[in-house]
Backbone bond lengths (Angstrom), bond angles and torsions (degrees), N, CA, C in turn:
res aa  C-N    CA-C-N  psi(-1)  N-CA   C-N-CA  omega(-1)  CA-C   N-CA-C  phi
1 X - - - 1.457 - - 1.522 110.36 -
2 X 1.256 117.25 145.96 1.633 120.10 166.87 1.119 103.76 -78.15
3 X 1.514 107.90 165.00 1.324 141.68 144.16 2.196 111.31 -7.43
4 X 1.290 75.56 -84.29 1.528 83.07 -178.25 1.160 120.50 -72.60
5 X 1.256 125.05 10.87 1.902 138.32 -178.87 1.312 80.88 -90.30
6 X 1.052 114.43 -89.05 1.623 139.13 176.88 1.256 119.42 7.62
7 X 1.877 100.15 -53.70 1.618 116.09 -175.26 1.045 110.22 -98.08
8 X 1.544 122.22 -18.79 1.452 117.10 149.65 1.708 130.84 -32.87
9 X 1.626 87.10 -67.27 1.324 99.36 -163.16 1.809 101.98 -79.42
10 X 1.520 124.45 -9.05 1.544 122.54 155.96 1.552 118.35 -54.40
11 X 1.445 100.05 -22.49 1.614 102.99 -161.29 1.268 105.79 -103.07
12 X 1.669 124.42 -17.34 1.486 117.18 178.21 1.166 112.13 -92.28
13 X 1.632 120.70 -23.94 1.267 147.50 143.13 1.667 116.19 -26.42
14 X 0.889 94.07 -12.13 1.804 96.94 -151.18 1.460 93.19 -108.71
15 X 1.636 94.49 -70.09 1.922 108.47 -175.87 1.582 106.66 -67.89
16 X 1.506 126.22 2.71 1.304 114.94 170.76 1.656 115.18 -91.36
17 X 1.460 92.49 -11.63 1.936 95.28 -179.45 1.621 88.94 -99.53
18 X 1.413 120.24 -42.26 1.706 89.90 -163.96 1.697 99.08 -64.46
19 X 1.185 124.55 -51.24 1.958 114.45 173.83 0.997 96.13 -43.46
20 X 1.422 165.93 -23.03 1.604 145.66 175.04 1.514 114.08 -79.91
21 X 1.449 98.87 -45.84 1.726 99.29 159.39 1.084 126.49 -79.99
22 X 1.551 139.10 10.23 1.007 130.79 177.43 1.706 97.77 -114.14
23 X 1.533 122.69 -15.44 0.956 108.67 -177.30 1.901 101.55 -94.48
24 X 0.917 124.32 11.73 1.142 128.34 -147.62 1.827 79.88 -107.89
25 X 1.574 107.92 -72.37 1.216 113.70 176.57 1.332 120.64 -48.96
26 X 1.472 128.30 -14.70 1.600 130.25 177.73 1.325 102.16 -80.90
27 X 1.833 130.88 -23.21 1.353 120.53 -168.07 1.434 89.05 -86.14
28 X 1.159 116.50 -48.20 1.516 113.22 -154.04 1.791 92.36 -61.91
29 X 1.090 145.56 -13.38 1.017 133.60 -147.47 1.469 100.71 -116.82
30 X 0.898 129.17 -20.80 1.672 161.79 -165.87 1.744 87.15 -102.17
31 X 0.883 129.33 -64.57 1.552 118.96 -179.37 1.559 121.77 -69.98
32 X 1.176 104.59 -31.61 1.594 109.78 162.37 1.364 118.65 -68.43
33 X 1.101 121.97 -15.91 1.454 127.76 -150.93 1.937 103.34 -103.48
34 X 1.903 87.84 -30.39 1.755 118.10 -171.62 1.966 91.03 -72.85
35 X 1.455 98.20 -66.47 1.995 99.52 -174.03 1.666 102.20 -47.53
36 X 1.434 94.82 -50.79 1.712 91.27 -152.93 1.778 109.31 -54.40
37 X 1.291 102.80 -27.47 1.328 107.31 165.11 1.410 140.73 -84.70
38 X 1.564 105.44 5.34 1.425 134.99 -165.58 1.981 88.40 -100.83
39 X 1.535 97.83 -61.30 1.098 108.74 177.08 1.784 129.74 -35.82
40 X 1.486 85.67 -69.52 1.589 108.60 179.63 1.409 129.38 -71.11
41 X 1.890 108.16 -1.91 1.444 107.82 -172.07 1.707 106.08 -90.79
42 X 1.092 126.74 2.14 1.555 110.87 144.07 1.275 141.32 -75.67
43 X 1.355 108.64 -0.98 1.322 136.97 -163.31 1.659 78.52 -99.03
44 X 1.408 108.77 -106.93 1.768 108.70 161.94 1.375 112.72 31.38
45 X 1.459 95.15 -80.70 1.732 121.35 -145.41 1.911 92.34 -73.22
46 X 0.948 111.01 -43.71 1.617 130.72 -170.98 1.702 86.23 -54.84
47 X 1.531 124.23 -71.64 1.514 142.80 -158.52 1.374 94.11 -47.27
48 X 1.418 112.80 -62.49 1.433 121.79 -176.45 1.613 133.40 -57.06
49 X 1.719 106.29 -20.34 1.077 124.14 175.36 1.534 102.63 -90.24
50 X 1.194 127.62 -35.79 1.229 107.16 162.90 1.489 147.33 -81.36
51 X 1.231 109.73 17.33 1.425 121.01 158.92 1.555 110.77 -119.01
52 X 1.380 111.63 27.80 1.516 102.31 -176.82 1.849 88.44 -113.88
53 X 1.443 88.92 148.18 2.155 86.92 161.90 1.050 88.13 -102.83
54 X 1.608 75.50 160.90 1.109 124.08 -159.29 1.802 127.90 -65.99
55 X 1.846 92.05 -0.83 1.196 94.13 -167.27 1.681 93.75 -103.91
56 X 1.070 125.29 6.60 1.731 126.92 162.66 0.866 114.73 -118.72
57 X 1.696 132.19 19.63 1.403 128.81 138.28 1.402 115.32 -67.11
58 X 1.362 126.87 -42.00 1.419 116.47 -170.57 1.860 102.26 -107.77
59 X 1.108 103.59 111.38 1.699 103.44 -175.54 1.694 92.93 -173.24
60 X 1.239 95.41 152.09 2.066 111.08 179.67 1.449 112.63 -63.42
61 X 1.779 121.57 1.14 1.111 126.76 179.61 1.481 115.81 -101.47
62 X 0.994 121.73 129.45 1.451 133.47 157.51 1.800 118.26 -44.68
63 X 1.217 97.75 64.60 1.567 101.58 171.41 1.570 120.07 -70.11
64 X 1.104 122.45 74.35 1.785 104.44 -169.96 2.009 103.96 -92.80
65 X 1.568 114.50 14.11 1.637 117.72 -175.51 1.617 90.20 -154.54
66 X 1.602 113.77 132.70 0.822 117.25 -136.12 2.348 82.91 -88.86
67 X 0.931 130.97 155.90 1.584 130.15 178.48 1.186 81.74 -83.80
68 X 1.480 143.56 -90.08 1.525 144.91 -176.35 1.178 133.05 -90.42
69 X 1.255 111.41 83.45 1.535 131.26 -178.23 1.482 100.48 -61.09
70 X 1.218 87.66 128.14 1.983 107.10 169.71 1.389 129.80 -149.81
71 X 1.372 116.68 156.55 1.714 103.87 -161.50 1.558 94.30 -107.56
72 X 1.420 121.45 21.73 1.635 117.13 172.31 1.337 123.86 -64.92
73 X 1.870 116.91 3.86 1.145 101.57 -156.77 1.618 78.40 -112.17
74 X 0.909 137.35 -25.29 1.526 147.47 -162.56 1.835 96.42 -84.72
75 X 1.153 105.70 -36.49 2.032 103.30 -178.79 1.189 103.43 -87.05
76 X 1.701 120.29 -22.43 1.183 110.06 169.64 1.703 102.45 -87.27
77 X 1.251 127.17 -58.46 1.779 99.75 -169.25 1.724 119.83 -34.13
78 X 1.523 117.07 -54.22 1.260 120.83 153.46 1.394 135.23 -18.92
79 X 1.566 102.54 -37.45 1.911 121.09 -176.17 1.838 87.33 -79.01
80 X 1.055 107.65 -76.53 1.518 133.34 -149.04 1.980 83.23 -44.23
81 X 1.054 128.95 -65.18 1.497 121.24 -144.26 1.488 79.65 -142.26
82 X 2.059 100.12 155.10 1.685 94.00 172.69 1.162 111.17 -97.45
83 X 1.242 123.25 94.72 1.567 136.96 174.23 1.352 107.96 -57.68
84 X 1.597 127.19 -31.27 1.513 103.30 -174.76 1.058 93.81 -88.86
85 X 1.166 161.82 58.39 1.331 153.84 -125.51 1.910 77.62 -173.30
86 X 1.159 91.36 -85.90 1.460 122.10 -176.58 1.575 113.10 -26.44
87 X 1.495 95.85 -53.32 1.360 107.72 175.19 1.849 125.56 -88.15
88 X 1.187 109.51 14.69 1.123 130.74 -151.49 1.844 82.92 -103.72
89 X 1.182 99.63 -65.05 1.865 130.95 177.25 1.703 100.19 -40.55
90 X 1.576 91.30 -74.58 1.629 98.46 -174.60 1.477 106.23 -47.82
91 X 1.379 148.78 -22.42 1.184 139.08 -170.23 1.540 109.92 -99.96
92 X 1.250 108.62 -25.69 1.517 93.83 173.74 1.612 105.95 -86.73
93 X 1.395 132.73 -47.16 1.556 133.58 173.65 1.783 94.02 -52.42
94 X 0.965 133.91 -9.61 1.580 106.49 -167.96 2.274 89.75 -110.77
95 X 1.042 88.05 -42.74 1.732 99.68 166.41 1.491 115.12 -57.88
96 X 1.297 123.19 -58.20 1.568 113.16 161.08 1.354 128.45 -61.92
97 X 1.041 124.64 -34.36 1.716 122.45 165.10 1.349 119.17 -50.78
98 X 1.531 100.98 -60.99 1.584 107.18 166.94 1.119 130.42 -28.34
99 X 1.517 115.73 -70.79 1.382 115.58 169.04 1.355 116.89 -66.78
100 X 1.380 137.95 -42.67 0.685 114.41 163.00 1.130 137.83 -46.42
101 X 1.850 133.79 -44.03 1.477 117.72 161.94 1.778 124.54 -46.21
102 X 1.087 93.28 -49.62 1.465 109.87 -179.61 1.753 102.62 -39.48
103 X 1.147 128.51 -71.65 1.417 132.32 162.85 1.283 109.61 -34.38
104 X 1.245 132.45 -86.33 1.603 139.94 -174.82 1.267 138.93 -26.61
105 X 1.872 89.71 -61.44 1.349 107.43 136.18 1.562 144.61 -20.99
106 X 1.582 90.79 -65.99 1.617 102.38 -168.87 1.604 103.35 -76.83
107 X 0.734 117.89 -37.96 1.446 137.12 171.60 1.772 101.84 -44.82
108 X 0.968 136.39 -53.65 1.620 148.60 -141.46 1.311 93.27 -102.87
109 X 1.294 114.64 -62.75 1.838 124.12 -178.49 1.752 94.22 -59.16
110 X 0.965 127.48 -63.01 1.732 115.13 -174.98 1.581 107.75 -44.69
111 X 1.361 112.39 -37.41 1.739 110.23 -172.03 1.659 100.71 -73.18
112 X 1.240 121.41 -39.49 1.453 121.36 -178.68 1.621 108.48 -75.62
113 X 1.505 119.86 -15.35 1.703 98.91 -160.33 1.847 84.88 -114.26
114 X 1.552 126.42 -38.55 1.354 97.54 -179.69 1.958 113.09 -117.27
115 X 1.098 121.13 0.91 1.200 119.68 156.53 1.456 122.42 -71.26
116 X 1.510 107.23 157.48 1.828 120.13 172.77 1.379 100.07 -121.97
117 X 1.077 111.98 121.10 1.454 123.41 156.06 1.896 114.33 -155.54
118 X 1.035 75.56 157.06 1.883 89.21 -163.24 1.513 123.43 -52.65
119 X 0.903 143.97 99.15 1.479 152.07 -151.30 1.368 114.35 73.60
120 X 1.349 119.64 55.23 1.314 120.04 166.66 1.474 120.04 -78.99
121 X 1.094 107.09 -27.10 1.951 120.21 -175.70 1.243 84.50 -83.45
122 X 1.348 146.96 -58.55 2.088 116.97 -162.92 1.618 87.46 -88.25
123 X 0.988 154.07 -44.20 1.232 124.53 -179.35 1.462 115.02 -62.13
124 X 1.144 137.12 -31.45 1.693 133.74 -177.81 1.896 96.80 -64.38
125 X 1.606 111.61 -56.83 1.775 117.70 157.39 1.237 112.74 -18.31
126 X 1.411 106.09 -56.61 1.818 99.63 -139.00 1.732 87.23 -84.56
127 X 1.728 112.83 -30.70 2.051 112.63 171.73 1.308 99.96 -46.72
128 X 1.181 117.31 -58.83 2.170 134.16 -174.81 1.498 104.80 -30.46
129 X 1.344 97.21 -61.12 1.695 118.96 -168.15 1.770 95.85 -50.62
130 X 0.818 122.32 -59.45 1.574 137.86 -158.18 1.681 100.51 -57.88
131 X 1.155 107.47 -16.49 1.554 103.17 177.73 1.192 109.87 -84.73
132 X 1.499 134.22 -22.36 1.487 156.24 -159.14 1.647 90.41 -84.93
133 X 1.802 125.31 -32.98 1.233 108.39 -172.44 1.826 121.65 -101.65
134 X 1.275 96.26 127.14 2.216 116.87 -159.45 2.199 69.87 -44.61
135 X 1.679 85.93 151.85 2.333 83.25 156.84 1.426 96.67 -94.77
136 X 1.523 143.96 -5.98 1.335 119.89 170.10 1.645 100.28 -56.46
137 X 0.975 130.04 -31.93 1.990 127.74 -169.31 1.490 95.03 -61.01
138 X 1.580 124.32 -54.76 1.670 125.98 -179.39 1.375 115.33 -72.59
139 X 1.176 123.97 -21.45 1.460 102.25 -158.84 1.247 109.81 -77.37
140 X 1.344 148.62 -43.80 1.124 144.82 171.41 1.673 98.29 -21.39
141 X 1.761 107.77 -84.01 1.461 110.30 -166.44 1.634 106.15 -49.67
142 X 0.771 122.16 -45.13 1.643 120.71 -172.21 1.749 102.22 -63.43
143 X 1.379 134.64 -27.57 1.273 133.79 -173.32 1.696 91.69 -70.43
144 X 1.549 105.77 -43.60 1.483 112.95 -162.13 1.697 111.24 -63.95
145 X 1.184 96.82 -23.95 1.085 110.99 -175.73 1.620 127.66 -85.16
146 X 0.966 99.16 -22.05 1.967 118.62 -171.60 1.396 97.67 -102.76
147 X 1.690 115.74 -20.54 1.687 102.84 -178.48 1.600 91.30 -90.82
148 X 1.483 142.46 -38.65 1.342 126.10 -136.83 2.129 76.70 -89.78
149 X 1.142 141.36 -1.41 1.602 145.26 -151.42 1.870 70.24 -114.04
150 X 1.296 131.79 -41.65 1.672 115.76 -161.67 1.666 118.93 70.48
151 X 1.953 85.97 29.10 1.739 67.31 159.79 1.527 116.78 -136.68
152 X 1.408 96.17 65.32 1.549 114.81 -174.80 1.771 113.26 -82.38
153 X 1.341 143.57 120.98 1.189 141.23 -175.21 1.949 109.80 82.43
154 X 1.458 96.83 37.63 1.628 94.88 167.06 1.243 114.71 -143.84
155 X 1.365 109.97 172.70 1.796 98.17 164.57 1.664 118.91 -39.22
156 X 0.915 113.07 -74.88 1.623 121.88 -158.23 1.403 103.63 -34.88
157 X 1.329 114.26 -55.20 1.532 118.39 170.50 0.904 140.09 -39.35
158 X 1.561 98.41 -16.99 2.081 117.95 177.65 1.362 100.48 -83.82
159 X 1.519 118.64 -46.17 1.286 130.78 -148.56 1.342 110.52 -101.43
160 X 1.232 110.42 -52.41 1.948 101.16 -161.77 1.491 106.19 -77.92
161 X 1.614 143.31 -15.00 1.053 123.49 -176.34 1.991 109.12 -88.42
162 X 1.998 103.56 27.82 1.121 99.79 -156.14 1.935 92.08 -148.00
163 X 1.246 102.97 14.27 1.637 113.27 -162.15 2.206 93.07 -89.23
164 X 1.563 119.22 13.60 1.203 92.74 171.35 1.640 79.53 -167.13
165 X 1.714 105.66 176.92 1.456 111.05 -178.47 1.703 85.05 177.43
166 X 2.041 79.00 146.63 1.664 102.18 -179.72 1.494 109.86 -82.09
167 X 1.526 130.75 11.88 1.164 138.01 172.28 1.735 104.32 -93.38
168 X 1.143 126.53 -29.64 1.448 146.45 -170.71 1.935 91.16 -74.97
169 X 1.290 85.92 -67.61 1.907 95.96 -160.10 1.399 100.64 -62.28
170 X 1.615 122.08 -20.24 1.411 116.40 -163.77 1.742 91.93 -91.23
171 X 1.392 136.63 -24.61 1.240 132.21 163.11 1.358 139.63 -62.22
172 X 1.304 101.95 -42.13 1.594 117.73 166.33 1.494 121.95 -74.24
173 X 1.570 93.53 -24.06 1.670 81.52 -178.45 1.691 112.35 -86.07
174 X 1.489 105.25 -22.49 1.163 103.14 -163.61 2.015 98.91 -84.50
175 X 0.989 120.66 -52.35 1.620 116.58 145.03 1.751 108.85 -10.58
176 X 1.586 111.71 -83.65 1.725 104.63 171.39 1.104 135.80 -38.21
177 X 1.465 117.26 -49.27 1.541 117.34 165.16 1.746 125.39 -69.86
178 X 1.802 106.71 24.56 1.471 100.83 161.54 1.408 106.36 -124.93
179 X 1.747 107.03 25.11 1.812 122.25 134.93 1.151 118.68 -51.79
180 X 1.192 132.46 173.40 1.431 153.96 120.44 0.969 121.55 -83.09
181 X 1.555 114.74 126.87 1.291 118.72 -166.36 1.789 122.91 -81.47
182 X 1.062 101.32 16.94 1.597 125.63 166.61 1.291 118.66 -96.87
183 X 1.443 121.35 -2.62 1.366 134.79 177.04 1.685 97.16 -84.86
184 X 1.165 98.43 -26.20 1.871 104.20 -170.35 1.770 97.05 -88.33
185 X 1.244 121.28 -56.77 0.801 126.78 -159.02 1.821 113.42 -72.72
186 X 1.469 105.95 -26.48 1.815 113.35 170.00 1.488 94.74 -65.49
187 X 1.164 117.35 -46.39 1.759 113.36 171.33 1.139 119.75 -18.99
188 X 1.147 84.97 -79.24 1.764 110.22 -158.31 2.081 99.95 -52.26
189 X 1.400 110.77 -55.64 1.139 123.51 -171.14 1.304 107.92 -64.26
190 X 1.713 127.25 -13.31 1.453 141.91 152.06 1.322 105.21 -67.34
191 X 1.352 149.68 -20.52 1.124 146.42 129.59 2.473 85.16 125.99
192 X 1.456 94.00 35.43 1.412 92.46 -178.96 1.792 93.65 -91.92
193 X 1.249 113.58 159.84 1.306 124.90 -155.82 1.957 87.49 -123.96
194 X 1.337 115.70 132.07 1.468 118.11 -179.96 1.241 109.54 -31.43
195 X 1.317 147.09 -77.30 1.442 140.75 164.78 1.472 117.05 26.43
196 X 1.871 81.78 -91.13 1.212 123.54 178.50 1.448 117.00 -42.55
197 X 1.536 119.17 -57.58 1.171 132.92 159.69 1.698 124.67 -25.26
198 X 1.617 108.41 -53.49 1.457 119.89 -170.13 1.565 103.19 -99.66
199 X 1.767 121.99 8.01 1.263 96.41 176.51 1.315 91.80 -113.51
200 X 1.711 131.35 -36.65 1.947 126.63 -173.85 1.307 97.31 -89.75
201 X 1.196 139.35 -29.66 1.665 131.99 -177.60 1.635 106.34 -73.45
202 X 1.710 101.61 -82.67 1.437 119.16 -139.50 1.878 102.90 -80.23
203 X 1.138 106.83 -7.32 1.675 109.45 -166.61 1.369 101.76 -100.54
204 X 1.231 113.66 -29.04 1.502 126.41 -171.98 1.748 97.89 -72.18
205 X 0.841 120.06 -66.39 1.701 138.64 161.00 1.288 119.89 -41.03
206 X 1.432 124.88 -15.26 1.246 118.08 172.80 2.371 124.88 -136.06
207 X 1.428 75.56 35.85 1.656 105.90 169.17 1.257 94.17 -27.50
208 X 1.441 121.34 -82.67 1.324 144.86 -150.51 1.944 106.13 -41.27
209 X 1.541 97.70 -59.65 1.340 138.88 161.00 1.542 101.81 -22.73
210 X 1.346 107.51 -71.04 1.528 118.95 -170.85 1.115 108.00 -96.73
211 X 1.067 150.45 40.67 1.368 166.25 155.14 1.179 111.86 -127.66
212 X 1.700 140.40 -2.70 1.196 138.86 170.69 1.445 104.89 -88.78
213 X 1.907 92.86 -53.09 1.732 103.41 -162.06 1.500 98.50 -73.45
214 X 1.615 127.03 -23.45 1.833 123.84 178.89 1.881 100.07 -56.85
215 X 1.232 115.76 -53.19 1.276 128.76 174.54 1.751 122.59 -45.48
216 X 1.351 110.24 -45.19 1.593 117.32 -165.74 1.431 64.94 -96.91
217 X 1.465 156.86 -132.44 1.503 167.69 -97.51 1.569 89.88 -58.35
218 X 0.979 136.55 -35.24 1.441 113.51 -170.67 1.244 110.58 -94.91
219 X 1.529 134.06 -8.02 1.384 123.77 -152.77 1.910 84.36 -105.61
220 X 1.520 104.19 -30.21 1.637 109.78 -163.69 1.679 105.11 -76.88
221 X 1.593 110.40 -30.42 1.605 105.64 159.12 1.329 129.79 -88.80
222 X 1.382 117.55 5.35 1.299 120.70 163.21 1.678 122.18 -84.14
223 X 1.522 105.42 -16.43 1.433 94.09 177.37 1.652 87.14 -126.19
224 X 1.311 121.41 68.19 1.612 126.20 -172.79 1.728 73.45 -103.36
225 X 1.213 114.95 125.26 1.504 130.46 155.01 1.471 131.26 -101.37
226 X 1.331 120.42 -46.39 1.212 129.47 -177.65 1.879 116.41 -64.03
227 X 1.186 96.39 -58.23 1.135 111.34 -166.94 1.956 112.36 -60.19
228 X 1.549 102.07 -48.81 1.409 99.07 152.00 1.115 158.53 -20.69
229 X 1.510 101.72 -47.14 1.137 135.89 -135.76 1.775 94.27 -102.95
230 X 1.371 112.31 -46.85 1.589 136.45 -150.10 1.920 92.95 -97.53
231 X 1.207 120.72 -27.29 1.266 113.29 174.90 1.424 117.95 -148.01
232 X 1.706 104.77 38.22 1.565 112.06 144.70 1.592 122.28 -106.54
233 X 1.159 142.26 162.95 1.597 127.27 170.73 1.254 128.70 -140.51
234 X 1.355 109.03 -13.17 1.152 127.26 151.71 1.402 142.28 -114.31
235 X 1.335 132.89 171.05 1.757 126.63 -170.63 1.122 104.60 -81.49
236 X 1.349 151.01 5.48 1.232 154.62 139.12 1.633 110.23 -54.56
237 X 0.987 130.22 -58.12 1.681 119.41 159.85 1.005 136.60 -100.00
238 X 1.181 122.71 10.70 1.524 131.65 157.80 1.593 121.08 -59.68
239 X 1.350 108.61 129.12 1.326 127.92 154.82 1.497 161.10 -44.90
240 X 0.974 162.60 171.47 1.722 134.59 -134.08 2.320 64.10 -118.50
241 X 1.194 142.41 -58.01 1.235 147.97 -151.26 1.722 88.20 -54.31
242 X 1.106 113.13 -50.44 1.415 111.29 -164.74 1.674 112.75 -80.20
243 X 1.210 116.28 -31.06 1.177 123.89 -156.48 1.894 95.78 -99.63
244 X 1.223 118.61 21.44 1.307 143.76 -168.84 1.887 102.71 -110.37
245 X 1.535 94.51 -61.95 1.087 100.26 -170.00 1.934 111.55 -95.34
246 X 1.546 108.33 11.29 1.562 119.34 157.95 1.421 105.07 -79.02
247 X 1.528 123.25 -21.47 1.319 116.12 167.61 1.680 132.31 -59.31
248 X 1.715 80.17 -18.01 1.852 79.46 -166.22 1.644 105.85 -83.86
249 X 1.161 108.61 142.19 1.616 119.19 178.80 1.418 109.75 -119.41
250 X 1.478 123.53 -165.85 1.294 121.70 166.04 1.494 114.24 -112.90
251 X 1.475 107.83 -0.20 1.725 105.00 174.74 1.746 108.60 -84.80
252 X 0.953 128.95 178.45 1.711 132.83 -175.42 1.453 114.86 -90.51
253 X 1.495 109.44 -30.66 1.242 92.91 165.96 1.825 133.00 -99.50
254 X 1.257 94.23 50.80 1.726 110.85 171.51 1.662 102.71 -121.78
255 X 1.389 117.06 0.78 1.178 125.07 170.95 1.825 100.95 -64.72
256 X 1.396 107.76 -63.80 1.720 118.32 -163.79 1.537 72.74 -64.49
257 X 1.522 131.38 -82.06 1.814 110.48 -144.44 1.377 124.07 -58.68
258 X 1.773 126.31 -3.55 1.202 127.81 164.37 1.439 117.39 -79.48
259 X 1.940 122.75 -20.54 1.049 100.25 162.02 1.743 129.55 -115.24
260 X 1.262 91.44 23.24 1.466 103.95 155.64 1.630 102.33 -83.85
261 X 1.541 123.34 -41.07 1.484 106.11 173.88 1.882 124.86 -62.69
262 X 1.106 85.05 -19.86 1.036 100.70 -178.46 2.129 118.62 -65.63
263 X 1.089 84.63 -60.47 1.561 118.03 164.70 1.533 100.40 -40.20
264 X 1.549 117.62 -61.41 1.360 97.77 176.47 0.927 140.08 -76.26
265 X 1.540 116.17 -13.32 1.205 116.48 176.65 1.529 143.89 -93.54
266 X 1.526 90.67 -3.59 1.701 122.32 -178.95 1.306 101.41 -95.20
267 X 1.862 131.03 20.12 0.838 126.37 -175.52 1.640 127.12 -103.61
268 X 1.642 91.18 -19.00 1.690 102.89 171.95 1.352 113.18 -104.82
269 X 1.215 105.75 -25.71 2.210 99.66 147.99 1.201 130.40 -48.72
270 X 1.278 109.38 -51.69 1.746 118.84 172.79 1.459 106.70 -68.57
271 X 1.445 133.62 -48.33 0.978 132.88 158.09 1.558 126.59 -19.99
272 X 1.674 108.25 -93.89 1.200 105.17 149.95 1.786 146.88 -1.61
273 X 1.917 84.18 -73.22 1.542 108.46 159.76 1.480 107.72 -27.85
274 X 1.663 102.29 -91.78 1.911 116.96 168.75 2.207 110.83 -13.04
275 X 1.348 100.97 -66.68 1.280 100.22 -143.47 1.473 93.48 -71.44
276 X 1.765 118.46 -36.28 1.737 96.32 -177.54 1.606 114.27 -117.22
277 X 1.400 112.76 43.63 1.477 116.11 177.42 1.310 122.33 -58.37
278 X 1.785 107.32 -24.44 1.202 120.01 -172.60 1.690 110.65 -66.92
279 X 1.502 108.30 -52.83 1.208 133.59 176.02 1.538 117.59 -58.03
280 X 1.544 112.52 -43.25 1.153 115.66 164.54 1.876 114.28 -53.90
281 X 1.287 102.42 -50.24 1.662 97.63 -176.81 1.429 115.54 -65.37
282 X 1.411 106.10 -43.30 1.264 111.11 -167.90 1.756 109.04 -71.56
283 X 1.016 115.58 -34.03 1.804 135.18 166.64 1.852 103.87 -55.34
284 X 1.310 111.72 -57.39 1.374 125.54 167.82 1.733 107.53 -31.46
285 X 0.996 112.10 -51.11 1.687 116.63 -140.40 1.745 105.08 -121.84
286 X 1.819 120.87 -21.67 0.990 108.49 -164.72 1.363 102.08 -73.33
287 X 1.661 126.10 -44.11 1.183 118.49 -165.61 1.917 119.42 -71.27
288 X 1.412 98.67 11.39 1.720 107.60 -170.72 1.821 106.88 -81.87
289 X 1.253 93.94 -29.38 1.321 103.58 173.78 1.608 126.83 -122.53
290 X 1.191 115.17 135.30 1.236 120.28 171.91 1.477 131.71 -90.06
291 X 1.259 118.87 144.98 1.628 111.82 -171.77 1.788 112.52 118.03
């Protein structure tokens, strides 16, 4: 072959793999595009139902876009129950837990990943174990417990039986142990005092960490239902979960204003969701591997 055969056949050679990768990348993209919309069309269908009235939700027609979109159902969920109220609650109980795990946490995993003290392996177990138990098994005793203390229908009651978790300690620690334990120990011989250690060293270093568990702790007390529910009693501490399902009635049109309530309130979860997914994955996965 010549020269210019040569570079011929480099070049048809060439544009026959990028059309294979480009057709390759059009399926994959075309199938993502097929779930994500498989996925998201209850979401959709939900959006759309809440600007539709209520009187072209129930009809022999396939309404899936609403003919007269209106925001009456959203001024009315607002009328009917005080939802910002509701959501007012859910943000501080889902905001105090947070940090609070985040603290508790970090705190607990540092004692397990660079301290020695004597039964640290069955006590780190017996934290482990505690994830193995459903909270329908506690809540009874823990209700029994927060009413005979009198602090049934307040903040504290949302929050403190919820200020730590063996899902928290089992993240941070395992994150810590892809230290070196000479990172602790140049410390110490720097004359930094543990504290000190876990607030300019170990916190700084584990962003990722605390941006996963801020993410999973806030989204899991924002749709906390049960627990709410059993030791709040009035609309003064009630929750966006509960004050969702005060929407539901038995006439048809509390169908559209439960998912316009709905709609609003799945909006700073997803939110959330959006802003630290990155952190969540990357928090997820850094401490799985070492190196």
């Amino acid at each position: 072959m010549t020269k210019e055969q040569l570079l011929a056949l480099k070049t048809q050679m060439n544009a026959k793999a990028l059309a294979k990768r480009r057709t390759r990348t059009g399926i994959r993209l075309a199938a993502n595009f097929v779930m994500a919309f498989v996925i998201l069309l209850p979401l959709l269908y939900a959006l759309s139902i809440a600007f539709m009235p209520s009187g072209e939700l129930f009809t022999m027609e396939l309404n899936l876009l609403p003919k007269n979109p209106t925001l009456s159902n959203f001024r009315d969920a607002l009328v009917n129950v005080p939802l910002l109220r509701f959501i007012l609650n859910s943000f501080i109980m889902a905001g105090c837990i947070t940090i609070g795990q985040i603290i508790t946490c970090s705190l607990s995993a540092f004692a397990f990943s660079f301290l020695e003290f004597k039964g640290k392996g069955i006590l780190f177990a017996i934290v482990m174990a505690t994830m193995m138990v459903p909270g329908e098994a506690t809540i009874i005793s823990n209700y029994l417990t927060v009413g005979n203390l009198g602090m049934l229908d307040t903040y504290g009651v949302l929050i403190v039986p919820y200020l730590t978790s063996a899902m928290g300690i089992f993240l941070f620690r395992q994150f810590y142990m892809t230290f070196p334990i000479s990172l602790y120990e140049s410390a110490k011989l720097d004359g930094c005092n543990n504290l000190k250690f876990i607030i300019k060293i170990l916190l700084p270093l584990t962003k990722s960490a605390i941006g996963a568990m801020g993410v999973y702790t806030f989204i899991n007390a924002w749709n906390m239902y049960m627990w709410p529910l059993l030791v709040t009693g009035s609309d003064k501490m009630r929750t966006v979960q509960i004050g969702i399902s005060m929407l539901d009635s038995v006439d048809s049109q509390s169908i559209t204003l439960m998912i316009a309530g709905v709609v609003m309130v799945i909006i700073p979860s997803i939110s959330i969701f959006i802003l630290g997914q990155k952190q969540l994955i990357r928090g997820m996965f850094s401490g799985a591997v070492k190196g």
